[in-house]
C-alpha positions in Angstrom: -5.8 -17.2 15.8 -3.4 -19.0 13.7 -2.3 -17.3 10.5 -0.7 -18.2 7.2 2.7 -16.7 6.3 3.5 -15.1 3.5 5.9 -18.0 2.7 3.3 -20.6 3.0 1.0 -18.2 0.7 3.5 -18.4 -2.5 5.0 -22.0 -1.9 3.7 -24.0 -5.1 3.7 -20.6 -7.6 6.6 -20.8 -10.1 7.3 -16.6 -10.6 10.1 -17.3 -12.8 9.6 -14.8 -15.7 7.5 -12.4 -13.6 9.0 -8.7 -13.0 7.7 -7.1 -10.1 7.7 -3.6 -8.4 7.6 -3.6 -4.5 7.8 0.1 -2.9 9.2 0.4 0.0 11.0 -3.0 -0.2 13.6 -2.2 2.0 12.4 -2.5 5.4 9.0 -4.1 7.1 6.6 -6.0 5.2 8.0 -4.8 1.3 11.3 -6.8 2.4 9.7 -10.0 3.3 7.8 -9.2 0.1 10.7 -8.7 -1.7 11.9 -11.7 -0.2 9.2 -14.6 -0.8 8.8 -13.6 -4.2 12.5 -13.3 -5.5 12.4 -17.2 -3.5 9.7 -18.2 -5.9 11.3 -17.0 -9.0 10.5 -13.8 -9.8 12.4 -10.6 -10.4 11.8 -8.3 -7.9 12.6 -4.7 -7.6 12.6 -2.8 -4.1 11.9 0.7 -5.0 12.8 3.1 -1.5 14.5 6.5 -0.7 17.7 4.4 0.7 18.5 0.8 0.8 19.9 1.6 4.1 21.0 -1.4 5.8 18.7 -3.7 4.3 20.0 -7.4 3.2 18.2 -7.9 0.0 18.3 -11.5 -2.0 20.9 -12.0 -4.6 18.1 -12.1 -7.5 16.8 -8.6 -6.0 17.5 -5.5 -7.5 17.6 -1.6 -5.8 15.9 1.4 -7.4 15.9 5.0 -5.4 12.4 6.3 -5.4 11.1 8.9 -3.4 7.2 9.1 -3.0 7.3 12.4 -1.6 8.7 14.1 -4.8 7.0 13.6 -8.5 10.3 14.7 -10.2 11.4 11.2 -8.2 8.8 9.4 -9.6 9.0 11.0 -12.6 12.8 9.8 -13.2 11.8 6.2 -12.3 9.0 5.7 -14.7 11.4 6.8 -17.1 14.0 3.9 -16.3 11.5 1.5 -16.3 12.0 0.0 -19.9 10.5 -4.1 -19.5 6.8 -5.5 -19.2 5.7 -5.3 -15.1 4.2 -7.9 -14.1 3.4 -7.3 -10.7 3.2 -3.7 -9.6 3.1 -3.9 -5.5 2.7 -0.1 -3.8 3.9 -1.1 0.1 5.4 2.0 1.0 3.9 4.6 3.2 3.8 6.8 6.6 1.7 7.0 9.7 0.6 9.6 12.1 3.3 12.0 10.9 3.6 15.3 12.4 2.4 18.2 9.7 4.2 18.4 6.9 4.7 18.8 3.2 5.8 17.0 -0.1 8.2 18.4 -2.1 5.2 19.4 -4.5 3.0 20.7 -1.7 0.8 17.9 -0.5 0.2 17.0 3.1 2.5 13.9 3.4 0.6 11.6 4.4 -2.0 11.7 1.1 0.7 13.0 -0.9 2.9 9.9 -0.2 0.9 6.9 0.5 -1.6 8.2 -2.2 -0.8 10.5 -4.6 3.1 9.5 -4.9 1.8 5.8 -5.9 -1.3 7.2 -8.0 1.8 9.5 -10.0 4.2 5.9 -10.4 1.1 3.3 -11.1 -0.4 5.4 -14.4 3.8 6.4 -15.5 4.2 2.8 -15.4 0.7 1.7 -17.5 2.4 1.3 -20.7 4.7 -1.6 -18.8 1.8 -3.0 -17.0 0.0 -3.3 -20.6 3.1 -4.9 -22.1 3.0 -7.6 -19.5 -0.5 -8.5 -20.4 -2.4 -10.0 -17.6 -0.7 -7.7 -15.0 -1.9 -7.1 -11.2 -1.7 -4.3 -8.8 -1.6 -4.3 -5.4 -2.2 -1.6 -3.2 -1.4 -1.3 1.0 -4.1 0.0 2.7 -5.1 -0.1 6.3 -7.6 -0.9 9.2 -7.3 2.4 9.1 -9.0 3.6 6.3 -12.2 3.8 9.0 -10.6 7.2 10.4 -11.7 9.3 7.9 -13.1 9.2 4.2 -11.2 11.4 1.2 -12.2 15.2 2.4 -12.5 16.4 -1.1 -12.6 20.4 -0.6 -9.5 20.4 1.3 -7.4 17.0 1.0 -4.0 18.9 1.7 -5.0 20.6 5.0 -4.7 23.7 3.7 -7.4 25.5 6.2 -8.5 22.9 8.3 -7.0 21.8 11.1 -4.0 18.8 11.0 -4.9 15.6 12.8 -2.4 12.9 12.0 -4.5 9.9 12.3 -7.2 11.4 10.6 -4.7 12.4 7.9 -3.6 8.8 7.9 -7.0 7.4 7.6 -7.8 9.7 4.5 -4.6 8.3 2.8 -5.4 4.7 3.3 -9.3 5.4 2.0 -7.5 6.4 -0.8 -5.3 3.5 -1.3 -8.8 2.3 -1.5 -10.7 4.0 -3.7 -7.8 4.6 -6.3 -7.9 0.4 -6.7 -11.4 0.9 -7.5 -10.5 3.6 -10.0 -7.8 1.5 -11.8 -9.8 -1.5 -12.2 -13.0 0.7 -13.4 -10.1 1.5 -16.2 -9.3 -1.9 -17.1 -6.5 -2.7 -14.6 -7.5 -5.0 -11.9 -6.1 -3.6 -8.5 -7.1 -4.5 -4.8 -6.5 -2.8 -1.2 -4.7 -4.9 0.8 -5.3 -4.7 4.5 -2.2 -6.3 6.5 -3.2 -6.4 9.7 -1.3 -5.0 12.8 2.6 -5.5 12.7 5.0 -3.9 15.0 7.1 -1.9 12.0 9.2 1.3 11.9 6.1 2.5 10.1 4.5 3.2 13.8 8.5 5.2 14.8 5.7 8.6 15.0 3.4 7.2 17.3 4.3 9.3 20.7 5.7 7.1 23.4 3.1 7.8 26.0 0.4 6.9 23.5 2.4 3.4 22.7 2.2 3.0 26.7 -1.4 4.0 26.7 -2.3 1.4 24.2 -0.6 -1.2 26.1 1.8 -1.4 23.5 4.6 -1.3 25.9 6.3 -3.6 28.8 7.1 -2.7 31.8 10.7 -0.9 30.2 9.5 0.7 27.8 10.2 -1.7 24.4 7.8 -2.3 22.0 5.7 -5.4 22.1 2.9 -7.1 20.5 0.2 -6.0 22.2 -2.5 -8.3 23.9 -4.6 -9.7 21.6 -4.9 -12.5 18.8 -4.8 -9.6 15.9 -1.0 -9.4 16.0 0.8 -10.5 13.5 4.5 -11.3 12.7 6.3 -8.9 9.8 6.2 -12.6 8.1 2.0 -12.9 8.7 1.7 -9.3 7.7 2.9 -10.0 3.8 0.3 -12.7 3.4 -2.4 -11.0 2.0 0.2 -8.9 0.1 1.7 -11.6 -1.8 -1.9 -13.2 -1.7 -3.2 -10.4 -4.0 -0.2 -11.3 -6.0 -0.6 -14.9 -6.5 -3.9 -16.2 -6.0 -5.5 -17.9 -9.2 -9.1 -16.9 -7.8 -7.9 -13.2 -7.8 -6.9 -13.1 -11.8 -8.9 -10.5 -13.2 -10.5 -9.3 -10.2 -10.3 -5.6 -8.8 -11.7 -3.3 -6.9 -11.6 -5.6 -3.8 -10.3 -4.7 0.1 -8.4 -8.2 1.3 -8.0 -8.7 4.5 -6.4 -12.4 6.0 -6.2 -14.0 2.5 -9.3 -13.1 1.9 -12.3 -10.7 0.0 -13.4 -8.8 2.9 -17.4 -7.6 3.3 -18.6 -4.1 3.2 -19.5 -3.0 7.7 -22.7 -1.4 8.0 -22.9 -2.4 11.8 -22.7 0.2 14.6 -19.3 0.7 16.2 -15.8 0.6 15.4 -15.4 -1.4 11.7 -14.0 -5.0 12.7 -11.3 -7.0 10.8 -12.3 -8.8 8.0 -14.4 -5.8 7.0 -14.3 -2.0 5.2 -16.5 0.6 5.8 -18.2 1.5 2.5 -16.8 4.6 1.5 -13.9 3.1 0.9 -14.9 1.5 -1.9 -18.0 3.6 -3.1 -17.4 4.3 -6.6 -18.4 8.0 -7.2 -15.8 8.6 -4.5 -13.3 6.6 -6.6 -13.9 8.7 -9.4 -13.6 12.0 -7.5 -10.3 10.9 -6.1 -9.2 10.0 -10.0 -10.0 13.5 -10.9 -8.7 15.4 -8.2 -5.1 13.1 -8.7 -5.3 13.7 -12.7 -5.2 17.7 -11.8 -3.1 17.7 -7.8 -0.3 15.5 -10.1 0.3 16.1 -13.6 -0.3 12.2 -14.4 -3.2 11.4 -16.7 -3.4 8.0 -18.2 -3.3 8.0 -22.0 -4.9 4.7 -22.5 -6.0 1.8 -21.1 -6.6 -1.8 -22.2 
């Protein structure tokens, strides 16, 4: 299957004007997000723990921001002081081993969820400034591992399974774009597909192996199979969500290959190009918003 780049997604948009957030811009898909939009225009922040090694573009700025801490995000809200355009949360983990936040949260929901739920309403009053602002939110194939358990969301008594963990945290992704756009803020779940990133560096090597993953000395490849994509094919739908006139004003959506994806209510495994429902179920959306409001700290004042 042939599939667009994220290049070929923004050529014709003139961004010039636009500020935009991209988490986790240094490495993997945020860079090449970083990248394609700075190339059209825009000015484009990589929020990250590090800018590490990374070779950002000229017109690109760095801001430390650490997920895993609210004091972190707390600090960078407060040196936001322009309109936002385009507020992009790319960051996130996978199948970590057990562990913590600085605040107490099981990483994986209190990163990829709760860190971005803490930054998106801090930043509201920029995102309002900017007028007709968008919101994009990484989420995941999978999401279909495991809906939001809402008595115990931080493994507290239950036991720790990282996927599962993972899957909760990208159903969250979900839902909270559901939530922001039932608030007036139009946000969609973007699904990128399956990249070969450092964001898989916790996946155990015999599992890589067992899922073919592997060649025959033990580097990574793209595995067998036309769902693959290049870090380049992975930002598509990202900068998609960003960019597409069709998508101005519309929320609450899961993309997936440049396009509105359909709820799966077939038996088996959920395929690409679909969600399974609780993802974007509503009441679940506005469970999620009131546990965050209370795990957090952050409760949005207003909205438009």
């Amino acid at each position: 299957m042939a599939y667009p780049t994220a290049s070929e997604v923004v050529s014709g948009h003139d961004l010039t004007g636009m500020n935009v957030i991209v988490t986790g811009g240094t490495s993997g898909l945020g860079a090449e997000t970083v990248r394609v939009l700075a190339a059209a225009g825009a000015s484009v922040v990589a929020a990250g723990r590090s800018r590490g090694t990374a070779e950002l573009p000229a017109s690109a700025e760095f801001e430390e921001l650490d997920l895993a801490s609210l004091a972190s995000v707390g600090a960078f809200v407060r040196r936001w002081n322009r309109p936002l355009h385009l507020l992009i949360n790319n960051a996130g983990v996978m199948r970590t081993p057990f562990g913590r936040t600085a605040d107490g949260f099981e990483l994986q929901f209190g990163t990829n969820h709760l860190g971005h739920f803490a930054l998106t309403i801090g930043l509201l009053p920029a995102l309002q400034d900017a007028g007709s602002a968008r919101v994009v939110v990484l989420s995941s194939r999978g999401h279909r591992r495991s809906d939001v358990d809402f008595d115990d969301p931080n493994y507290h008594s239950r036991r720790y399974d990282p996927w599962a963990a993972y899957g909760q945290s990208k159903t969250a992704n979900c839902l909270f774009a559901v939530g922001l756009t039932r608030r007036g803020r139009p946000a969609n779940a973007v699904a990128p597909g399956a990249i070969q990133t450092s964001l898989m560096r916790h996946i155990p090597h015999q599992e890589l192996a067992e899922r073919g993953w592997l060649d025959s000395a033990g580097n990574r490849i793209n595995g067998p199979g036309p769902e693959w994509k290049t870090v380049e094919q992975g930002a598509a739908t990202t900068v998609w969500a960003a960019v597409a006139p069709e998508l101005q004003g519309v929320g609450g959506k899961y993309l997936d290959n440049c396009a509105i994806a359909e709820p799966w209510t077939g038996p088996g495994e959920v395929p690409y190009g679909s969600y399974a429902p609780y993802a974007l179920d509503p009441e679940h959306a506005e469970r999620l918003w009131a546990l965050s409001e209370k795990l957090t700290g952050f409760a949005a004042a207003s909205f438009d």
